[in-house]
C-alpha positions in Angstrom: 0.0 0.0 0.0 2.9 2.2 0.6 4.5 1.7 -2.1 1.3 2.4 -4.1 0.8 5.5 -2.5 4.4 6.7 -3.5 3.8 6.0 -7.3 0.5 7.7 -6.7 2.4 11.1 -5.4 5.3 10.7 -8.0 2.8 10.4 -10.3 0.7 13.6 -9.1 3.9 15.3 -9.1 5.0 15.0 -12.5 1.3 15.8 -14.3 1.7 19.2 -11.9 5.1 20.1 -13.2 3.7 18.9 -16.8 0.6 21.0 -16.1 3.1 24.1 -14.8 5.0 23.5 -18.2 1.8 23.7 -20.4 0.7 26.7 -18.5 3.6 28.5 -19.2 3.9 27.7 -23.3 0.4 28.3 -23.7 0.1 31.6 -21.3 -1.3 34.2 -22.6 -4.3 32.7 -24.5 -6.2 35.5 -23.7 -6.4 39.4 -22.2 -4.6 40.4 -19.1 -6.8 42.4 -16.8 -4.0 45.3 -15.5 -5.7 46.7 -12.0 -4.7 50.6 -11.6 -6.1 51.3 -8.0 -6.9 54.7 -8.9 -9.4 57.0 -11.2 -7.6 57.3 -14.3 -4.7 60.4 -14.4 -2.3 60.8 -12.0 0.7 58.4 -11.2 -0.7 55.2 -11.0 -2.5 55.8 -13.9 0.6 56.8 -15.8 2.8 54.1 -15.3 0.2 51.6 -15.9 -0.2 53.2 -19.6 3.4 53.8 -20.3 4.2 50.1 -19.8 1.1 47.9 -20.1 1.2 48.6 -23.6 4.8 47.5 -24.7 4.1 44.1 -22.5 1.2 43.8 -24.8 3.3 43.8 -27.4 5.3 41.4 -26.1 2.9 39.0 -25.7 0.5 39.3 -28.4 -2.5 39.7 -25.9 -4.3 42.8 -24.9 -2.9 44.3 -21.6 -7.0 46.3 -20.4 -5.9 48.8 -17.9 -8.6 48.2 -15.0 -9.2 51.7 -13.1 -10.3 50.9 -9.8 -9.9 54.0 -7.6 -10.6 54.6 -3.9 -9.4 54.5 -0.6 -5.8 55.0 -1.4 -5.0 52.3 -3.6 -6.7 49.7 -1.4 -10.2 48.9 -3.1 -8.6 48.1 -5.9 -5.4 46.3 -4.5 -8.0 44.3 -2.3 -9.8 43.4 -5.6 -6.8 42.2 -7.2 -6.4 39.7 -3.9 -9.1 38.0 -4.7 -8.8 37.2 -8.1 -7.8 33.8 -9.7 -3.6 33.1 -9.4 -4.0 32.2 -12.9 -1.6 35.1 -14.6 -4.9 37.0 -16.3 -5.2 39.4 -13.2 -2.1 41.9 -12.1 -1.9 44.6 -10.0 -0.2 48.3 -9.7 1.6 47.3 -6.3 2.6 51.0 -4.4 4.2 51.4 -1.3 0.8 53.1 0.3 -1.1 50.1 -0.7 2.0 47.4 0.2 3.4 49.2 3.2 2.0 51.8 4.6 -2.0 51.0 4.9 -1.6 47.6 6.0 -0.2 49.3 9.4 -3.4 52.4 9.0 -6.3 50.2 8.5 -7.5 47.4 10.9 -9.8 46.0 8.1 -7.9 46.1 4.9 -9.1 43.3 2.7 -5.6 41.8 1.9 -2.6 41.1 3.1 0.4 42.3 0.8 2.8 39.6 2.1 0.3 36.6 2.1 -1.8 37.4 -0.7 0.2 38.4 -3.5 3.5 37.3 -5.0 5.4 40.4 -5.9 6.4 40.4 -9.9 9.1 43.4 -10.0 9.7 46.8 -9.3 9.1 49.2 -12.1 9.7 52.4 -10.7 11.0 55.2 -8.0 10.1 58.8 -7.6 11.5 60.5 -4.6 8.8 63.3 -2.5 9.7 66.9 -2.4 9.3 68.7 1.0 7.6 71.8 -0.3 6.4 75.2 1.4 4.7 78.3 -0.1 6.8 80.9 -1.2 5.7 83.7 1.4 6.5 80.9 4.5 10.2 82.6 5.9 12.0 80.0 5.9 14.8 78.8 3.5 15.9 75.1 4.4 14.7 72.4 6.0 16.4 73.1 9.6 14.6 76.6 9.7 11.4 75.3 8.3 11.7 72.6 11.6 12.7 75.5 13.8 9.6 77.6 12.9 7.7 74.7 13.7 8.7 74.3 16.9 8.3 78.0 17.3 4.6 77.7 16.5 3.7 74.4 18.2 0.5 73.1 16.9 0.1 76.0 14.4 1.2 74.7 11.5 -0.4 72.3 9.1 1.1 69.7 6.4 -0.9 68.3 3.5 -0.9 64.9 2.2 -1.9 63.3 -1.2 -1.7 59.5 -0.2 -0.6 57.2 2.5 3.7 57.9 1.8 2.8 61.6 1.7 1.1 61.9 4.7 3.9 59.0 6.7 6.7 61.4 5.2 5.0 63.5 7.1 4.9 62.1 10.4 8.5 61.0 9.9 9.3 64.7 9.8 7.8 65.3 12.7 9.5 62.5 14.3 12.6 63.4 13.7 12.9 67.2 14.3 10.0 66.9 17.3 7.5 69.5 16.3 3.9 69.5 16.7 2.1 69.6 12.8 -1.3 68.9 12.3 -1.9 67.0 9.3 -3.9 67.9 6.8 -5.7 65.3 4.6 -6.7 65.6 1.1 -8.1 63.5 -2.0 -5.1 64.3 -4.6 -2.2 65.9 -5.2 -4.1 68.9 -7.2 -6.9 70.1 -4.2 -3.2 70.0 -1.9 -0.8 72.1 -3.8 -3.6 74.8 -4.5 -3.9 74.8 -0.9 -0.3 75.3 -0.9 0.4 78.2 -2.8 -2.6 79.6 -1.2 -0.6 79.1 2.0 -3.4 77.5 3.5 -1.3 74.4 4.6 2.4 75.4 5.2 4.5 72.4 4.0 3.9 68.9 2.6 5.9 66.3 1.3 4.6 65.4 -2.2 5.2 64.3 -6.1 8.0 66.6 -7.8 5.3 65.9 -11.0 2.7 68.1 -9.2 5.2 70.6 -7.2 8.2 71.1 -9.7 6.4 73.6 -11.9 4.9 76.2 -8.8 8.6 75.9 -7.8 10.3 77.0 -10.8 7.6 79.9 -11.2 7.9 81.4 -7.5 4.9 80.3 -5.7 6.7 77.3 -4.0 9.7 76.5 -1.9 11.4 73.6 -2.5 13.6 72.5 0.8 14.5 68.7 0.4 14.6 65.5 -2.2 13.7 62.4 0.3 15.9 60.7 -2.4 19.5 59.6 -2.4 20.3 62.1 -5.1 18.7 65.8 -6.5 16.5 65.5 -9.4 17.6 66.7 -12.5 14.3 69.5 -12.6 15.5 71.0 -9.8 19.2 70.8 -8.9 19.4 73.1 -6.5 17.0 71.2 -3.8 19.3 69.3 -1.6 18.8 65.6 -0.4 17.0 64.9 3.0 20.7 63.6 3.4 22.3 67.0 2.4 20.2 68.9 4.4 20.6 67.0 7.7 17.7 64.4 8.2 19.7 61.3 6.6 16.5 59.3 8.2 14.1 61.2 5.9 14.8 59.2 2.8 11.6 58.0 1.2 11.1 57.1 -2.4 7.3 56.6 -3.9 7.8 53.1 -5.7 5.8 51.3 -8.1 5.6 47.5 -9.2 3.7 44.6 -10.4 2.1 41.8 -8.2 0.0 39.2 -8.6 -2.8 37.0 -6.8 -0.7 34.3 -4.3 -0.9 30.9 -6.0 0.2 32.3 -9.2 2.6 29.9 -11.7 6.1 30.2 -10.9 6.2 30.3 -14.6 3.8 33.0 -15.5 5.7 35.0 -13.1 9.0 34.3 -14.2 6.9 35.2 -18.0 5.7 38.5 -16.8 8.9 39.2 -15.0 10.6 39.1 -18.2 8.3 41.2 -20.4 7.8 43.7 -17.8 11.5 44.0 -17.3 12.1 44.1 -21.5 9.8 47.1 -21.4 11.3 48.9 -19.4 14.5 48.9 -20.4 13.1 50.4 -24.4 14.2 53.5 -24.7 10.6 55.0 -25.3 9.6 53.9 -22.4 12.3 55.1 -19.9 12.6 58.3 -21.8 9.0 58.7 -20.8 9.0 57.7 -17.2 12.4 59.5 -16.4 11.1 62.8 -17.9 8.2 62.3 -15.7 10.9 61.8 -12.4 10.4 58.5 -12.5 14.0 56.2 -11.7 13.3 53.0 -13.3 14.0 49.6 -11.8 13.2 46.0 -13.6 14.3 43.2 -10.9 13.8 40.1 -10.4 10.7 38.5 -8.6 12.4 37.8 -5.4 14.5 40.7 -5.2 11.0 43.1 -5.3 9.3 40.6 -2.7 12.8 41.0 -0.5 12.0 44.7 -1.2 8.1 45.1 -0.2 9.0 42.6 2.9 11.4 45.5 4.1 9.3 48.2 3.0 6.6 46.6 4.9 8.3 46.3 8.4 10.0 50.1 8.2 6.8 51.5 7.9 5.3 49.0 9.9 7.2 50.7 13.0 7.2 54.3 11.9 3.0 53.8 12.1 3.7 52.3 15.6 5.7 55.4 16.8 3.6 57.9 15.3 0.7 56.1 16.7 -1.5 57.4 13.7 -4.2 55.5 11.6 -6.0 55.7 8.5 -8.4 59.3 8.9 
């Protein structure tokens, strides 16, 4: 009987492998449902249409960009959870959705470590710590002094989970009392901005860059390693004195858990291959955007770390999702 039962699992073993094999010479047979979780515009939006359709290309199927906004990210990355692991559903993975709200919401609807397996990292765009023009301050240390001259008087703006955490890092670090500011988009925030409504926030150089080249904004800090090209003069977080305040908005592809080590390895390629055309990271790093392309373990090493740094920078802020 034992021995039967060992033929039985060697057996079941090779038409799985056989079955993986198939799967993967036959995948696609049909179109790729590409989850933005977000209305259409904006970031999520754009990387999703700069790359989707070169991976279509690719792979002779249609890549349908699915825009399902709300909630940060989360309704849709929660959709994408629940999908079938059979390669035809991908999500826009973003460090809000991956990292940051698991630690805001108690009732998310996923779980980015359990529930997806992590295709690669597409991109990187750095925040840029922003005040209006009329605020007196010139750098990052006054803008932190001024703060803790006015405890409690001052108000930052966020456009998203990593905007509004930069945020609290901020505070964090230089111990100053900010109240934060919510809002629905980057747009409704920098108009409160250059209104001086709000008096700093940490968001997109895409939506800041241009108020700060015509006057109405400040530009103190890059939370990158290294200044952006638009702006040169804007010293690192590093540079400026808050080595701890480097944050980068990043991008990727994941997938339903259960997934085909082949598909995977599939998309991982084609994803990859797209971005390295030279179309396509002209586009993206005109946009700000640092482009990445690693491997499937390498991004799922990444989002695990991602997860546990903001993981305790929720904790110590003791904040949750408003």
């Amino acid at each position: 009987m034992s021995v039967c039962k060992h033929i039985n699992a060697g057996i079941a073993a090779v038409l799985s492998m056989a079955a993986t094999i198939a799967c993967a010479q036959t995948y696609p047979h049909k179109p790729i449902r590409f989850i933005s979780p977000a209305a259409p515009g904006g970031g999520f939006d754009f990387v999703c249409r700069t790359v989707g359709p070169k991976v279509a290309e690719a792979l002779g199927q249609q890549v349908l960009i699915d825009n399902r906004g709300g909630a940060g990210g989360n309704v849709g990355t929660a959709l994408a959870s629940k999908a079938a692991g059979d390669g035809y559903t991908i999500v826009l993975a973003y460090i809000g959705t991956m990292a940051i709200a698991p630690w805001l919401y108690k009732e998310l609807g996923y779980h980015p470590l359990r529930d997806f397996v992590h295709v690669t990292h597409l991109t990187s765009v750095p925040l840029l710590a922003v005040v209006p023009a009329a605020l007196p301050v010139q750098n990052i240390k006054a803008l932190a002094a001024y703060a803790k001259d006015h405890p409690g008087k001052l108000a930052f703006g966020s456009a998203g989970a990593s905007s509004q955490m930069t945020g609290e890092l901020f505070k964090m670090l230089t111990d100053t009392q900010i109240t934060h500011v919510p809002y629905k988009g980057a747009a409704p925030a920098t108009l409160d901005l250059v209104a001086g409504r709000i008096a700093m926030a940490f968001m997109s150089p895409t939506a800041t860059t241009p108020h700060v080249k015509a006057g109405r904004l400040r530009g103190l800090a890059v939370t990158g390693e290294t200044r952006i090209g638009a702006l040169p003069e804007v010293p690192t977080s590093r540079e400026a004195g808050y080595p701890g305040l480097e944050v980068m908005d990043w991008y990727g592809v994941s997938a339903p858990a259960k997934t085909p080590k082949a598909v995977i390895a599939k998309l991982n390629a084609e994803l990859a291959r797209a971005l390295r055309l030279p179309e396509v990271k002209e586009k993206l790093n005109a946009a700000g955007y640092e482009t990445v392309g690693n491997t499937a373990e390498e991004f799922t090493a990444y989002v695990q770390v991602e997860y546990k740094r903001w993981g305790e920078i929720v904790r110590k802020a003791g904040v949750s999702a408003e």
